[in-house]
C-alpha positions in Angstrom: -10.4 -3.4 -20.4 -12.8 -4.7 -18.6 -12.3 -4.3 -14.6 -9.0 -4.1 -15.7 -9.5 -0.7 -16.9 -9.7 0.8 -13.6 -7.5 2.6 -11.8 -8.6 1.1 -8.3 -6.6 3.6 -6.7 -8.6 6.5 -7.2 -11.5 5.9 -5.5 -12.9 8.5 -3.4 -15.9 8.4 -1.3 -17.6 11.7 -1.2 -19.2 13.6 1.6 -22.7 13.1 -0.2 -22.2 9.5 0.3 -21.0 9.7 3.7 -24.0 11.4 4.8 -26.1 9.4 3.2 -24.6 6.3 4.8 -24.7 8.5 8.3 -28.5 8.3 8.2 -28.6 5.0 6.8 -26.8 3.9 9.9 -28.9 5.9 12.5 -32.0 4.7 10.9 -30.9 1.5 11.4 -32.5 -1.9 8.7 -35.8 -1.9 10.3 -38.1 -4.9 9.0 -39.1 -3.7 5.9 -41.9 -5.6 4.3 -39.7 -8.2 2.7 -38.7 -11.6 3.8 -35.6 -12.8 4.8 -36.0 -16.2 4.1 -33.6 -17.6 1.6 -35.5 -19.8 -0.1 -38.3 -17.6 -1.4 -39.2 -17.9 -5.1 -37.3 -20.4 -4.8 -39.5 -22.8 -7.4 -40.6 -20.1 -9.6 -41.0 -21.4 -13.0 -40.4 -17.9 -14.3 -38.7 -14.9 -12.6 -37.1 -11.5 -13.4 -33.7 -10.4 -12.8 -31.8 -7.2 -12.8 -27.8 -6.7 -13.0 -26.5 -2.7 -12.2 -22.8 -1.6 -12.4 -21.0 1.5 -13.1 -20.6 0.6 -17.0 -22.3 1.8 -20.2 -22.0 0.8 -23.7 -20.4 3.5 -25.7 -19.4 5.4 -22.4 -17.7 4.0 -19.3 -16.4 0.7 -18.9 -18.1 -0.3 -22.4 -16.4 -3.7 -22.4 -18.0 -4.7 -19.2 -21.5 -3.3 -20.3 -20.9 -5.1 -23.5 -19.7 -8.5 -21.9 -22.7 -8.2 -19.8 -25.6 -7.5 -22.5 -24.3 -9.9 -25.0 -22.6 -12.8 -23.2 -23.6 -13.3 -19.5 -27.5 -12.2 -19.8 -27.7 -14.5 -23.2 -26.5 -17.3 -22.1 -27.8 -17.3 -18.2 -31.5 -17.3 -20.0 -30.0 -20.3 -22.3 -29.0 -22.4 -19.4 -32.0 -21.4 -17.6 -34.4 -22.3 -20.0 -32.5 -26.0 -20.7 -33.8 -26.2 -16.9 -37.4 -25.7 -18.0 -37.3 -22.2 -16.3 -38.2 -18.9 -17.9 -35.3 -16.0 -17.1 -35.9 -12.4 -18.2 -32.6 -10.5 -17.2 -32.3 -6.9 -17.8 -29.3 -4.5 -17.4 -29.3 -1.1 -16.0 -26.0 0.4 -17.1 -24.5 3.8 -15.1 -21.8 5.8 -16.6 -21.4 8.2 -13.7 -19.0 9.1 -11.4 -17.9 6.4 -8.6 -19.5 8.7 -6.1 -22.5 9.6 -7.8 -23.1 5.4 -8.5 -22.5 5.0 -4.8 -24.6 7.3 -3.6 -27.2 6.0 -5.9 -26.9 2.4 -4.4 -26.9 3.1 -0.9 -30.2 5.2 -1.9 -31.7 1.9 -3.7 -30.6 -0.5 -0.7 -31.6 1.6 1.8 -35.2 1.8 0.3 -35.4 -1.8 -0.4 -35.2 -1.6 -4.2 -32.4 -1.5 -6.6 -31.2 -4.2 -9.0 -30.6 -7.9 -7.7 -27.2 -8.2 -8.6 -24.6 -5.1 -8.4 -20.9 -4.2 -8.5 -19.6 -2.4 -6.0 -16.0 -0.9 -4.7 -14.3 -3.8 -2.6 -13.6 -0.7 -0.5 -17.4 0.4 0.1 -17.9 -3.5 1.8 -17.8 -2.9 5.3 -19.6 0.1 5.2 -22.5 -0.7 3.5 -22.4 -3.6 5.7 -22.4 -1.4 9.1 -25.0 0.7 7.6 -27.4 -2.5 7.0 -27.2 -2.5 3.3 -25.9 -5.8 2.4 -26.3 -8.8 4.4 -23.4 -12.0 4.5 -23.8 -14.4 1.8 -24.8 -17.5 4.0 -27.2 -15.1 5.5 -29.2 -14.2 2.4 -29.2 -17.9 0.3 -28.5 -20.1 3.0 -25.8 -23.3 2.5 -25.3 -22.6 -1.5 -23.3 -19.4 -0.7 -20.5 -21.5 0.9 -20.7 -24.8 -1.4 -20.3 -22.2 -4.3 -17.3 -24.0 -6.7 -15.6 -21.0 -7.5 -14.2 -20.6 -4.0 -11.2 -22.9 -3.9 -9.7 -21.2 -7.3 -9.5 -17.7 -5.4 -6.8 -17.2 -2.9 -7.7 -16.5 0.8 -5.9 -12.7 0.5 -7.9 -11.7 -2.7 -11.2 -13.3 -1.0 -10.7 -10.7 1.9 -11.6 -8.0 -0.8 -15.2 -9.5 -0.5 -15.2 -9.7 3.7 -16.4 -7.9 6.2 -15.5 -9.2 10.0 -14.2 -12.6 8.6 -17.7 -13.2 7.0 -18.5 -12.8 3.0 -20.3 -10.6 1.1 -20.0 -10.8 -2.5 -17.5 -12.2 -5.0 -14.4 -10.1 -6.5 -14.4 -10.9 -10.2 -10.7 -9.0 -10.6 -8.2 -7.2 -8.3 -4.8 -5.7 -8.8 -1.5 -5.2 -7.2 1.4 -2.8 -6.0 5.0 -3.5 -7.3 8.4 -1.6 -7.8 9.0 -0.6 -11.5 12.3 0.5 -12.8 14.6 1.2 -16.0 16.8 -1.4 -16.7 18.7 1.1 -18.9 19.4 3.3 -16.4 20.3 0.9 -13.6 23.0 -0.7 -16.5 24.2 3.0 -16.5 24.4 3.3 -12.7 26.0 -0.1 -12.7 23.0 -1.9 -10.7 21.9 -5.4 -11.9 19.4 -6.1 -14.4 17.1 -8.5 -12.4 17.1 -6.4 -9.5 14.4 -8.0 -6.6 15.3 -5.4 -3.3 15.0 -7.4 0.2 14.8 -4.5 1.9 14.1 -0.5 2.3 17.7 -0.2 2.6 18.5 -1.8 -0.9 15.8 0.7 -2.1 17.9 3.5 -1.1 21.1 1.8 -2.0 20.1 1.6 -5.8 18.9 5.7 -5.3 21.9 6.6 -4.2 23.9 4.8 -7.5 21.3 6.7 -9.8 21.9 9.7 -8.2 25.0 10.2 -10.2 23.4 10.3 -13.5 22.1 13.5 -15.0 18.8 14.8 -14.9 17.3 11.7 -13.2 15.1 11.4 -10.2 16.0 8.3 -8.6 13.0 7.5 -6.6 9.2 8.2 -7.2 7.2 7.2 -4.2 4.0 9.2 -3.9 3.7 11.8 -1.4 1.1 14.9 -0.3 -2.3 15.0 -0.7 -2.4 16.3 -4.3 -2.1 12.6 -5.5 -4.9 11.7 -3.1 -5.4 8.1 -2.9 -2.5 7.0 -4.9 -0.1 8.3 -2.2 -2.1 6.0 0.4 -2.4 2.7 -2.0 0.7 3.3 -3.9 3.3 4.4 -0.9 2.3 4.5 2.4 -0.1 1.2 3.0 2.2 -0.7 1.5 5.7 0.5 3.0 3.1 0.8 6.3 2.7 -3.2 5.7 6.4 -3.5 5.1 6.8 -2.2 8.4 4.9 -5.1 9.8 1.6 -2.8 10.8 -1.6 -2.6 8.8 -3.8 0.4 8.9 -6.8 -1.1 10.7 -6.4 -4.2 13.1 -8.0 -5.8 15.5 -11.0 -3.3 15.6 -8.1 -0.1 16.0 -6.6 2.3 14.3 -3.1 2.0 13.7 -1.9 5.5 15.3 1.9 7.3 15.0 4.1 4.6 16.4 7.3 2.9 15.6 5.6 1.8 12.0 4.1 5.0 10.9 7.5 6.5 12.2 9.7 4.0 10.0 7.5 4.6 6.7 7.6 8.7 7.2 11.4 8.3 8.1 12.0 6.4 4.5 10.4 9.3 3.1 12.4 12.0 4.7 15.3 10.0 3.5 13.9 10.0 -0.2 12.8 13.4 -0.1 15.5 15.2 2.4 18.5 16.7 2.0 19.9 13.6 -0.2 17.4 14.9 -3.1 16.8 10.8 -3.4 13.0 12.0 -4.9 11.2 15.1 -6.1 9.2 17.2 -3.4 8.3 19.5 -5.8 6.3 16.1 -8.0 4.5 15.9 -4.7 3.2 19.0 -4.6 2.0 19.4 -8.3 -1.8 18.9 -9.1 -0.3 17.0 -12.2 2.5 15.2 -9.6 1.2 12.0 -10.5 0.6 12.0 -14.4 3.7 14.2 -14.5 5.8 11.0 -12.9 4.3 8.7 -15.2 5.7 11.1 -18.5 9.0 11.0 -17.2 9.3 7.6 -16.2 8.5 6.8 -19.6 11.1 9.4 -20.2 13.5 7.3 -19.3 14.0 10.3 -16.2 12.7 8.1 -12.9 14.7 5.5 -12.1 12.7 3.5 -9.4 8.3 4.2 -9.5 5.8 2.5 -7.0 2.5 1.7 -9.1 0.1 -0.5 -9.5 0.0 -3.0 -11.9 -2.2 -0.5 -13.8 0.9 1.4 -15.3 2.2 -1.5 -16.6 -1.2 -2.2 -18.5 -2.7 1.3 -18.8 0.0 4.1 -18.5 3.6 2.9 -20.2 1.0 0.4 -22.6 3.5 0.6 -25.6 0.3 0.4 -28.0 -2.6 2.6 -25.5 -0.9 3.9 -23.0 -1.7 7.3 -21.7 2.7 7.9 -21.5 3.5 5.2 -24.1 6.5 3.6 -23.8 8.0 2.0 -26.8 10.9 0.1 -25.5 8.4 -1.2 -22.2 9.1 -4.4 -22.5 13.2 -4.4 -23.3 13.5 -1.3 -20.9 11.0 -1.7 -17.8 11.8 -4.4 -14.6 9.5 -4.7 -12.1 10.2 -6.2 -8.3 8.1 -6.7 -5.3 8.1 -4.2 -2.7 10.4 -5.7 0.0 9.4 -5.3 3.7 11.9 -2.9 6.3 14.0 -6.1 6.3 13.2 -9.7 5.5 10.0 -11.4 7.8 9.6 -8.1 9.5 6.1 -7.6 7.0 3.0 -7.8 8.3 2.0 -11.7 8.7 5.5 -12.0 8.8 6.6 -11.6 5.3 9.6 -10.4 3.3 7.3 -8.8 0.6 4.7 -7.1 0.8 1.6 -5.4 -1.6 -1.9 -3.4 -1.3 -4.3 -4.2 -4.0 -8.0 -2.8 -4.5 -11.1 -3.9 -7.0 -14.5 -4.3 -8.0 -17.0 -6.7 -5.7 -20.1 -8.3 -7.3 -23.0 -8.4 -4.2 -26.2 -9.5 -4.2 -29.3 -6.7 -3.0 -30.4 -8.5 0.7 -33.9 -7.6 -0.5 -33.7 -9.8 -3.8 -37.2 -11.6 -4.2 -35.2 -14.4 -6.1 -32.7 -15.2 -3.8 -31.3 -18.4 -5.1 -31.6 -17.5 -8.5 -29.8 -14.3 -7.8 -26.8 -16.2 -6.2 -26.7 -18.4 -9.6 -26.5 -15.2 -11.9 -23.8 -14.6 -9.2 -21.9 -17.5 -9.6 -22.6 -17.6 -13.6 -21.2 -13.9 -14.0 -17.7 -15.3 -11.8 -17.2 -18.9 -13.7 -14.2 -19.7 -15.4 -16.3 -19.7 -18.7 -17.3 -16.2 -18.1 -14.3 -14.6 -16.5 -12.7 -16.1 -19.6 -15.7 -14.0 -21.8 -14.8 -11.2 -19.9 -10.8 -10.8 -20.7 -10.7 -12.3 -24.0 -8.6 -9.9 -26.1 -7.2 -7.8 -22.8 -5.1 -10.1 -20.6 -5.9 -9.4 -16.9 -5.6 -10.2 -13.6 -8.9 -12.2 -12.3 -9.3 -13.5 -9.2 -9.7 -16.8 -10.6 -6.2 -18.5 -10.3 -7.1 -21.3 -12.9 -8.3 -19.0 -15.3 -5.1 -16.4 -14.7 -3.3 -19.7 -15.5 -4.3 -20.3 -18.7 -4.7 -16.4 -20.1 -1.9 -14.8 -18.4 0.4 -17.9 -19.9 2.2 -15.7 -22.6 2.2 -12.8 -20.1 4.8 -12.8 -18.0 4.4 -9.9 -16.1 0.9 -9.8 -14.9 1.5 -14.0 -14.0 4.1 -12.3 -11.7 1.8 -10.4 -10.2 -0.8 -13.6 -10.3 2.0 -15.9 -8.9 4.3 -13.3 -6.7 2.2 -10.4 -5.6 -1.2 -11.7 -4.6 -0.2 -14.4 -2.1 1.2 -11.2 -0.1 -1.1 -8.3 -0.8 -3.4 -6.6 2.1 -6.7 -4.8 1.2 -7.9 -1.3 3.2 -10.3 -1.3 5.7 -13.9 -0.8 3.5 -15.2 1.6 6.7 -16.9 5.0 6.3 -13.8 7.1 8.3 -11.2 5.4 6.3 -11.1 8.2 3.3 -10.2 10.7 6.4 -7.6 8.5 7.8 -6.1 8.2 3.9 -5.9 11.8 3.8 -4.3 11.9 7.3 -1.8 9.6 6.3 -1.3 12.3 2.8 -0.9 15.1 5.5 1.6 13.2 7.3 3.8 12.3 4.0 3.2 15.9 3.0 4.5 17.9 6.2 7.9 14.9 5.6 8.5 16.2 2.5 8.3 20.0 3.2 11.0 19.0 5.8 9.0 18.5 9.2 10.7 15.7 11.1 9.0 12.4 11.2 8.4 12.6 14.7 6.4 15.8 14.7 4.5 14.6 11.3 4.0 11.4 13.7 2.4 13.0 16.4 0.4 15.3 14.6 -1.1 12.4 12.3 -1.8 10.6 15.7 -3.9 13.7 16.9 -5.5 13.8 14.1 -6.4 10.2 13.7 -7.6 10.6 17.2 -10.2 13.1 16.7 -11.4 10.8 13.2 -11.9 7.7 14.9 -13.8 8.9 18.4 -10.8 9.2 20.4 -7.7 7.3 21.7 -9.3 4.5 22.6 -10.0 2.9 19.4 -6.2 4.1 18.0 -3.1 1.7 18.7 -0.1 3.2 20.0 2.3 1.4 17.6 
């Protein structure tokens, strides 16, 4: 599958990492004995090259380890050597855990050595960026990183996955996308239309309440708790949190327990309260999560928040981990609709979080240009089409998505539909503890604390996360 493989959801950053990063950041860049002149080696006749990412053939992400060692590196050297230039271009495949791989790169950057050219989670970004890891693009090879022709086919809101404070870092080769799934079979039972598009929270619960009177099914699955870690940030709070026209981090603050994060913990006391609209006990389970995918393919979950991930990976008639037979006849998918229309974030009536993979470039490269070309190569429409022949999936590339995603209607919906609205997390080292904040406050909602109190307590705690009041907005 490619990136498309991923669950970008899941990510977690360990505390290994985090301390790791901690020092990084005290210790500060320093000079290091390296220039920072873009245009070193520039004229080499000859250079070498090396490309690292969390992929292995035979192990993890084998496709991309594959597409790497017998298409890119190939035919890089080919078009390098019609230039009169001698490339040698090695790969170092990983197939570790994310943290493990993370904690190996910041080890590598910090030192000065590593490979030139590296994937990393669009969520480690700013981070690495605070700790001095990675430098801007137009910092590190100068005018090319800007004049780069890829840039105009990828939209401004999937760019952001590669920015830090409005500058860029790297280039997102693929990125994903949250969306409403739901039984069409079921909502024909319940009497609810076929091509149902919500334009509002309240529609949401309006369709709930009509499945409600079929048996045995569990109208709405929006994750909840802190057993589903990450998924219950990406997959329901950030997004209803951006349908409630707030985004986690803003304007250099935290977004704290105000009228949004009230509104988004209040739709889940509605799901999960006394009107049984959802199932606490789901949200509880260390399973919760896989357990909702079985019965959604079960035909027993009426409406399921997920990323575009359990369309391709989890209810995958063919490879899906719940296979669904009748997916395609039986399974509708709508965008999730802000509190009411053009009170979303930005000012929109639909709203989406979406995660994914970002290809940097190591600050200390000796081969700076050439290392922004293997760059570019790796993300043009020739080889992003390499990359997702025979698996269909969303690159950030809308002229490739286009022409490979023409006979598949549902990820061009999330191409055409979801991406123009979607919002990215904020890629800084508290973040993971304001996520799990956010999974205490959903938690205490659906054990039946009031919104209000699970409110003020997540304010408290965001508090003592992000060094105090004064970097949280009252919201």
């Amino acid at each position: 599958m490619g990136h498309s493989g991923r669950d970008f959801s899941k990510r977690r950053i360990g505390a290994a990492a985090a301390l790791v990063m901690a020092g990084a950041a005290l210790a500060g860049c320093g000079d290091g004995g390296s220039s920072t002149d873009p245009n070193r080696g520039k004229d080499a006749k000859s250079y070498s090259l090396t490309i690292t990412r969390n992929a292995i053939e035979g192990g993890k992400n084998t496709e991309e380890a594959e597409w790497i060692t017998r298409t890119v590196i190939p035919r890089f050297v080919a078009a390098q050597k019609a230039k009169g230039v001698t490339a040698k271009v090695t790969f170092r495949g990983q197939g570790v855990d994310d943290e493990s791989y993370k904690t190996k790169l910041a080890l590598d950057l910090k030192s000065r050595s590593g490979a030139d050219v590296m994937d990393v989670d669009g969520i480690w970004v700013g981070e690495f960026a605070q700790a001095g890891y990675l430098r801007p693009l137009p910092e590190v090879v100068g005018a090319p990183a800007d004049a780069w022709d890829g840039w105009p086919t990828i939209p401004g809101t999937v760019q952001k996955l590669a920015m830090f404070e409005e500058k860029r870092y790297g280039i997102p080769p693929a990125t994903d996308g949250r969306l409403l799934f739901y039984n069409k079979k079921l909502f024909a039972q319940a009497g609810l239309p076929g091509g149902w598009q919500p334009q509002s929270w309240q529609d949401v619960i309006t369709a709930g309440r009509a499945l409600k009177k079929l048996p045995g099914v569990t109208p709405i699955q929006l994750n909840a708790g802190t057993a589903m870690g990450e998924a219950t940030s990406m997959q329901g709070v950030l997004p209803m949190l951006a349908g409630a026209g707030a985004e986690i981090y803003a304007d250099g603050k935290w977004t704290g327990g105000g009228q949004a994060v009230k509104q988004v913990l209040g739709l889940y006391a509605q799901i999960y309260g006394p009107e049984g609209l959802g199932d606490p006990k789901l949200q509880q389970e260390a399973k919760g999560r896989d357990k909702s995918f079985e019965e959604f393919a079960a035909g027993k979950i009426g409406i399921l928040a997920e990323g575009d991930y359990f369309w391709r990976d989890v209810v995958n008639p063919k490879t899906g981990v719940a296979k669904m037979r009748t997916r395609d006849q039986d399974v509708g998918y709508a965008l999730i609709p802000a509190v009411a229309p053009g009170k979303g974030v930005r000012g929109q009536s639909f709203v989406s979080m979406s995660g994914g993979a970002v290809t940097v470039m190591n600050p200390n490269t000796k081969y700076p240009q050439q290392a922004f070309e293997l760059l570019a190569f790796m993300n043009s429409a020739e080889m992003t089409k390499a990359r997702t022949a025979g698996t269909p999936e969303l690159t950030s590339r809308t002229d490739v998505n286009k022409e490979i995603l023409a006979g598949d209607p549902f990820l061009t919906f999330v191409s055409e539909k979801v991406l123009p609205v979607t919002s990215y997390r904020p890629g800084l080292a508290v973040y993971p503890e304001v996520s799990t904040a956010l999974q205490e406050a959903t938690a205490s909602v659906v054990a039946g604390k009031s919104p209000d109190q699970a409110a003020a307590e997540y304010t408290r705690k965001l508090e003592g996360i992000v060094g105090g009041a004064a970097n949280v907005t009252p919201r």
